[in-house]
LUMNU-421088 format. One record per residue (C-alpha): residue in three letters; chain; z, x, y negated. Coordinates in nm, 2 decimals, m for minus. Layout:
! LUMNU-421088
r; c; z; x; y
ALA; A; Z; X; Y
...
END
This chain:
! LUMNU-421088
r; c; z; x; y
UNK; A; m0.38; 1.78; 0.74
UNK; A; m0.45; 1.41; 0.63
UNK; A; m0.34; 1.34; 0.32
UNK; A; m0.29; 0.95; 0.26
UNK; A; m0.09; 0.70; 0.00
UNK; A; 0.11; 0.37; 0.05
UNK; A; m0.09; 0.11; 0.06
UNK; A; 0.09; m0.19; m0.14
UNK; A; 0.19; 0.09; m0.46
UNK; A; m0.18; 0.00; m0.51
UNK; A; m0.04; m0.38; m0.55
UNK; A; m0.16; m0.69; m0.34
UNK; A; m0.57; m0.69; m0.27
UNK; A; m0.78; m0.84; 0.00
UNK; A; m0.75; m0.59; 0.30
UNK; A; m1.16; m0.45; 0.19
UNK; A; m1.01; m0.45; m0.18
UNK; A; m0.71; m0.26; m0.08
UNK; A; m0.91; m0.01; 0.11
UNK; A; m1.20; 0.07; m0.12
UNK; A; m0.93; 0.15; m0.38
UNK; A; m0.79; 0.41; m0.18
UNK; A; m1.07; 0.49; m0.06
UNK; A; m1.21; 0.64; m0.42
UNK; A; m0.90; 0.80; m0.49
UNK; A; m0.99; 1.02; m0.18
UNK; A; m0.72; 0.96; 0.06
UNK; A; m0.79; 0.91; 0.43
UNK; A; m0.48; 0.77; 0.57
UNK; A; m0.26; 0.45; 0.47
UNK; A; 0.14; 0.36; 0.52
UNK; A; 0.03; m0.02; 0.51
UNK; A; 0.30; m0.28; 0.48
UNK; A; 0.12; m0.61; 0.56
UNK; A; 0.32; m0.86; 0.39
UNK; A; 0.36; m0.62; 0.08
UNK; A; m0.03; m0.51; 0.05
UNK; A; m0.23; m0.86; 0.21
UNK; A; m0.21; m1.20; 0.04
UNK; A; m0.15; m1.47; 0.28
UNK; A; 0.08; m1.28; 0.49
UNK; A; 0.38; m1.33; 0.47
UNK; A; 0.54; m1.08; 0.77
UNK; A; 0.38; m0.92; 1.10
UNK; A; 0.46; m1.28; 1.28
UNK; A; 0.14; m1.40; 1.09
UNK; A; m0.09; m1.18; 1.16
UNK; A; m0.30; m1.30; 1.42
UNK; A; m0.64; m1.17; 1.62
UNK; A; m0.88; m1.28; 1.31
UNK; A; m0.70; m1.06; 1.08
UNK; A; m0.67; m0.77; 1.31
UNK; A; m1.00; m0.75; 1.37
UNK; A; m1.03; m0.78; 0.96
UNK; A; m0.79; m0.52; 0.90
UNK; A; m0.93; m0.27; 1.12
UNK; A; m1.28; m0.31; 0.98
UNK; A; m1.15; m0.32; 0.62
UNK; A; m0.96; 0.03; 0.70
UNK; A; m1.23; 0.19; 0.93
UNK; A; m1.25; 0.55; 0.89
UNK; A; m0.91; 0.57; 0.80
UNK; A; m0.60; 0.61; 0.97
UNK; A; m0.33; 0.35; 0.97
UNK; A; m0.04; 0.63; 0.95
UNK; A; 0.24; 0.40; 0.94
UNK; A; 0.26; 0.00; 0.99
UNK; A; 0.53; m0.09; 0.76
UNK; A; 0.89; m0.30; 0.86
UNK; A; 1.15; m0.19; 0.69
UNK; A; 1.43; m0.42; 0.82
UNK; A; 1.75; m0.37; 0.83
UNK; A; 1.91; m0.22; 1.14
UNK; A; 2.26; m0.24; 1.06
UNK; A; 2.33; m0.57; 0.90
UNK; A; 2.64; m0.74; 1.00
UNK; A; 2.52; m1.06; 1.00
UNK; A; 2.37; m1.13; 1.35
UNK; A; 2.12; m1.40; 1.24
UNK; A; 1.97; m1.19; 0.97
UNK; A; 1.97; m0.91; 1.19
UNK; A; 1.77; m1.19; 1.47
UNK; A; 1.46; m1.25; 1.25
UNK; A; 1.44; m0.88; 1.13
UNK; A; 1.46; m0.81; 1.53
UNK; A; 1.18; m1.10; 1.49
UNK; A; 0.98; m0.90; 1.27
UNK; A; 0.95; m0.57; 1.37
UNK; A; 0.89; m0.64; 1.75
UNK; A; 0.57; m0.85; 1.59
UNK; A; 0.50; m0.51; 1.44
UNK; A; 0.54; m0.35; 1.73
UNK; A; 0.29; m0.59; 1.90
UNK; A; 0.04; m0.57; 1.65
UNK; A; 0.05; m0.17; 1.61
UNK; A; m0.22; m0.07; 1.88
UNK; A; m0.44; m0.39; 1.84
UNK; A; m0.45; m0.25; 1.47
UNK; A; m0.48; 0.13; 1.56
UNK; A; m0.15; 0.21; 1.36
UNK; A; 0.02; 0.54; 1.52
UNK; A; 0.40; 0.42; 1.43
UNK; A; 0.60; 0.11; 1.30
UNK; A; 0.80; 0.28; 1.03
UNK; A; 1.16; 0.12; 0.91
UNK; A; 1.41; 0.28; 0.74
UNK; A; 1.79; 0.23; 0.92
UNK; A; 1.95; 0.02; 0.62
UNK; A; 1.92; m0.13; 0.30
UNK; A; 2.14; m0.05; m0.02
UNK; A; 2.39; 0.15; m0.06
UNK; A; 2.61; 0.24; 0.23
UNK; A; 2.96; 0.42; 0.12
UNK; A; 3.03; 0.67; 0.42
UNK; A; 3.34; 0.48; 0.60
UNK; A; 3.05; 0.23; 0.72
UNK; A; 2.81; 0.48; 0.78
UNK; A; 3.08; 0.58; 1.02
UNK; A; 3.11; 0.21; 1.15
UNK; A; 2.76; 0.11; 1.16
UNK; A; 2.59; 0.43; 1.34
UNK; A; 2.70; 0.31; 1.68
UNK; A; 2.51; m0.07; 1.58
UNK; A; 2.21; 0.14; 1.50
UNK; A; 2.19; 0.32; 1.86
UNK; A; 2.26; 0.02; 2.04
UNK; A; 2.00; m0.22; 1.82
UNK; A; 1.74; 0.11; 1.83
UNK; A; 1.83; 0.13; 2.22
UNK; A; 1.68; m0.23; 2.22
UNK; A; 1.36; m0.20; 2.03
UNK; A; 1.30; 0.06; 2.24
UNK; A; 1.25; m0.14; 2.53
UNK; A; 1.02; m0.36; 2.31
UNK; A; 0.79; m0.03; 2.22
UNK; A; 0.77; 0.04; 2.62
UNK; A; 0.65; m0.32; 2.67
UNK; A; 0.36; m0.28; 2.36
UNK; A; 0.28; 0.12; 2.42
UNK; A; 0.39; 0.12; 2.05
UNK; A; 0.58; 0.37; 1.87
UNK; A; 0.84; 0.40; 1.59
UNK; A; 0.89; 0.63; 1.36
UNK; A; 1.29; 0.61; 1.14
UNK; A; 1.34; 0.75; 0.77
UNK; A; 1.69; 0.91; 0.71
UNK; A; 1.79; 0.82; 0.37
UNK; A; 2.10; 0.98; 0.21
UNK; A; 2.25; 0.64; 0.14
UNK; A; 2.18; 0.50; 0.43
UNK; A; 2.34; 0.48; 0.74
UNK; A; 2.11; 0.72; 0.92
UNK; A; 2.19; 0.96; 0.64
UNK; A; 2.17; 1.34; 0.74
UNK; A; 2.03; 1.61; 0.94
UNK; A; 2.30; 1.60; 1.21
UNK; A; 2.29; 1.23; 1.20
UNK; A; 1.92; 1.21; 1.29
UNK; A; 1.97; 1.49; 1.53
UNK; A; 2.24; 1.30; 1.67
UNK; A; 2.00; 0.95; 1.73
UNK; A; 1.75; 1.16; 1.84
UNK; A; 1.91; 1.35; 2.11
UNK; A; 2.11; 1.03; 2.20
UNK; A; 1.74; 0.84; 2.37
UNK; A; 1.51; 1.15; 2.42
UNK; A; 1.26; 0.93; 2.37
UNK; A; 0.89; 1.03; 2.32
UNK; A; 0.88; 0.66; 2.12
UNK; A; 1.09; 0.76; 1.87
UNK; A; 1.01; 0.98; 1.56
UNK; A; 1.05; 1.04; 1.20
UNK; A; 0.94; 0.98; 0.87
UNK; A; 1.09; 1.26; 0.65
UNK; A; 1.07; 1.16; 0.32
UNK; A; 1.24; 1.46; 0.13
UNK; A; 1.37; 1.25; m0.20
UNK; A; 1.51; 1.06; m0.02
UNK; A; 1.75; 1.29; 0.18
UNK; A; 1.81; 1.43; m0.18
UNK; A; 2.14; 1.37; m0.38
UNK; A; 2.18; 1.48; m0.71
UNK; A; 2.44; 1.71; m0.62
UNK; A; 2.21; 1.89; m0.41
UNK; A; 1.89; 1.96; m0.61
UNK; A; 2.04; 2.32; m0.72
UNK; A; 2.08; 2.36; m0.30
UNK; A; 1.73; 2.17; m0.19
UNK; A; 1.64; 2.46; 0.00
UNK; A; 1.95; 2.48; 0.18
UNK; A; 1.89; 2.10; 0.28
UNK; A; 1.53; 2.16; 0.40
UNK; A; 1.62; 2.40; 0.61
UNK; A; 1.92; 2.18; 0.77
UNK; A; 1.62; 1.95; 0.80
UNK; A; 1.40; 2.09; 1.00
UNK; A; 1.62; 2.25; 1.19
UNK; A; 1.76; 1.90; 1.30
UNK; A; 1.46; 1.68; 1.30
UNK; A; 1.12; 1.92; 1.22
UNK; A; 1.00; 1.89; 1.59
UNK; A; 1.01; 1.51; 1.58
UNK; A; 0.87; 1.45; 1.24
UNK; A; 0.51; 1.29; 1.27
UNK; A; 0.52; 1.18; 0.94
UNK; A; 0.57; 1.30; 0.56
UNK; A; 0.61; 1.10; 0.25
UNK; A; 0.61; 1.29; m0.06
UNK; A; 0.70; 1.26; m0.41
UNK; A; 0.87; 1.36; m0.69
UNK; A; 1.14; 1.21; m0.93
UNK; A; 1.46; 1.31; m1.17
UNK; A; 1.76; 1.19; m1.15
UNK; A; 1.91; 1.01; m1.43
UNK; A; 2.29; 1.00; m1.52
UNK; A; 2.33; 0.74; m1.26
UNK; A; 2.17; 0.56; m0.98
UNK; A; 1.85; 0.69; m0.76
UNK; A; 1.59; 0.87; m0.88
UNK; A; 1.29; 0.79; m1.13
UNK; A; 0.93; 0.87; m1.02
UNK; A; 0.68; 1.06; m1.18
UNK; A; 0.36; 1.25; m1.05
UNK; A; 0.41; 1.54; m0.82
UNK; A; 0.49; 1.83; m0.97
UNK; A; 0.67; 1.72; m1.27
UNK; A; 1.01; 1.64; m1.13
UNK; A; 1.27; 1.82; m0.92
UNK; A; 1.11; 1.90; m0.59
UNK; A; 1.13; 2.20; m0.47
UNK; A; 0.84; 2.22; m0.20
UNK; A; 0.78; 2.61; m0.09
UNK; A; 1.01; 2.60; 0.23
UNK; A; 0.83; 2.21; 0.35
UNK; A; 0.49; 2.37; 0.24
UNK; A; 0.52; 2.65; 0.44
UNK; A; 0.73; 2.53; 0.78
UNK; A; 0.40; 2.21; 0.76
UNK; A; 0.10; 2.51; 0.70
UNK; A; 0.27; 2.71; 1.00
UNK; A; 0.45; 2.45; 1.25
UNK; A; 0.26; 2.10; 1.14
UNK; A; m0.14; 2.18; 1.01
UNK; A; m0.25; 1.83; 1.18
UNK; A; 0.03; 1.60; 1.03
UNK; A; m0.04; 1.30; 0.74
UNK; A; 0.09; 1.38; 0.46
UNK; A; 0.18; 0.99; 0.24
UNK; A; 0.23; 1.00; m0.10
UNK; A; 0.47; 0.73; m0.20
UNK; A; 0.56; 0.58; m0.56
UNK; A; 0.19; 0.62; m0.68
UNK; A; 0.07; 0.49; m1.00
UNK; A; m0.31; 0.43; m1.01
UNK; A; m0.33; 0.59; m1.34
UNK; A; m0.27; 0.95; m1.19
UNK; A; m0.36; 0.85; m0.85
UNK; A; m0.61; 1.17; m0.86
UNK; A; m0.38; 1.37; m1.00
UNK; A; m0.22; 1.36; m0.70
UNK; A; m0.48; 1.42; m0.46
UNK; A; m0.58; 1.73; m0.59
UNK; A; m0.21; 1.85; m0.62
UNK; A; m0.15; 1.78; m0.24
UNK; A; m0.44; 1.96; m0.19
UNK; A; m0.38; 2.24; m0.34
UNK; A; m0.05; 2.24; m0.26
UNK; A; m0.08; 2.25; 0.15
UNK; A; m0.44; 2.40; 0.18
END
């Protein structure tokens, strides 16, 4: 297993900055969101062939996990949706030149109530169906988060995408939290296990951390290990099913950035 961070939780460096600071924390893999980790640019439209070729030197020896564009697949407003179509195939574009294995995106942002989960999932197979066709034209590859308050929210949801295109260019990110409700942290195993059953084959990537839940709204971070997660059942279908996959921890804090290491270590070797 690789075990790697999120680049931009490590706030905004020069790409040779950015990477020596992971670097000495002792991870080997990055989820690197350009526009949210690299001064000067401002989206994957700017990047051009000079910082490529910078990028990739600044993050040599490591793997670029996941390029970064989380846009919004299910807007209803057609010219937002236009420029995040904008963005993400320029992500798709760069992603080989750069080395990354997938463009990552959640399917929504905020807080979808489940009568338009219901609406928007057909807008999020026909707008997938399209950037499809753009990874085929880059030999790039995606990879989608479910997210319980999301429109792609659930197991049979994700299942449902998935079996929908059959597509070896389509993946996912399984970020556990985040398929996590509060209602459900006394039944997380339960959930795991809906999980992989629905969408273990196709996960290429994990991001991990840990949280509580507070009286209201999503959860609050804190280092792994010290919140609700419940990790035996991921731990052990990973170490049996997954032993090459990156592991990203998500929602670090540089203070206890080695913390962390040594936990995911321990905790999957």
């Amino acid at each position: 297993m690789k075990f790697g961070v999120r680049a931009h939780d490590y706030g905004k460096y020069d790409a040779k900055i950015l990477a020596e600071k992971i670097r000495e924390n002792g991870f080997e893999a990055v989820h690197l969101a350009v526009k949210k980790s690299l001064p000067g640019i401002t989206g994957n439209i700017d990047v051009n062939q000079e910082d490529i070729e910078y990028i990739r030197d600044a993050f040599c020896g490591m793997e670029i996990s996941v390029l970064g564009s989380y846009i919004d697949f299910t807007t209803d407003d057609e010219d937002v949706w236009e420029k995040h179509r904008d963005e993400f195939v320029a992500a798709l574009k760069i992603s080989k030149p750069l080395g990354a294995l997938y463009v990552g995106s959640e399917s929504s942002y905020g807080e979808i109530d489940m009568e338009n989960k219901l609406r928007l999932f057909p807008k999020l197979l026909k707008r997938l169906d399209d950037i499809l066709n753009e990874a085929d034209k880059y030999d790039a590859y995606l990879a989608i988060e479910p997210v319980a308050s999301h429109t792609l929210y659930s197991g049979d949801w994700t299942a449902k995408m998935l079996n929908t295109f059959n597509s070896e260019r389509l993946k996912i990110i399984f970020d556990p939290l985040n398929v996590l409700t509060k209602e459900m942290v006394d039944l997380q195993e339960v959930l795991w296990k809906e999980c992989i059953d629905a969408f273990g084959k196709d996960t290429k990537i994990i991001h991990l951390k840990d949280g509580i839940f507070p009286n209201k709204g999503r959860h609050v971070a804190c280092k792994l290990g010290e919140g609700i997660m419940k990790y035996d059942i991921i731990t052990d279908w990973l170490k049996k099913e997954k032993p090459d996959i990156t592991i990203i921890r998500e929602e670090e804090r540089a203070e206890y950035a080695r913390e962390d290491f040594a936990f995911m270590k321990k905790l999957f070797r």
